[in-house]
C-alpha angles and dihedrals in degrees: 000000000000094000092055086053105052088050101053080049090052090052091044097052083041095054083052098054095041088052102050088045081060095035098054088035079064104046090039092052081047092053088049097050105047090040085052080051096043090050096047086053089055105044094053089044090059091043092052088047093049090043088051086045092056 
């Protein structure tokens, strides 16, 4: 009996951290993504503002 639960709360506390690894490799992904795309915005719109300006 206690075996058996120490080791559902093993899996539990395993399923979480697996979870939240997914879960902030996501967000993080997410982050990476929308700041690349932030970046690229602001680039061109600094070339467009610098061709205008010649």
């Amino acid at each position: 009996m206690e075996f058996k639960s120490f080791s559902s709360i093993f899996s539990y506390i395993f399923i979480f951290f697996v979870t939240t690894v997914k879960f902030k490799w996501l967000h993080f992904k997410f982050i990476y993504y929308h700041s690349l795309i932030i970046i690229k915005s602001f680039f061109l719109i600094i070339c467009y503002k610098s061709y205008k300006i010649i």
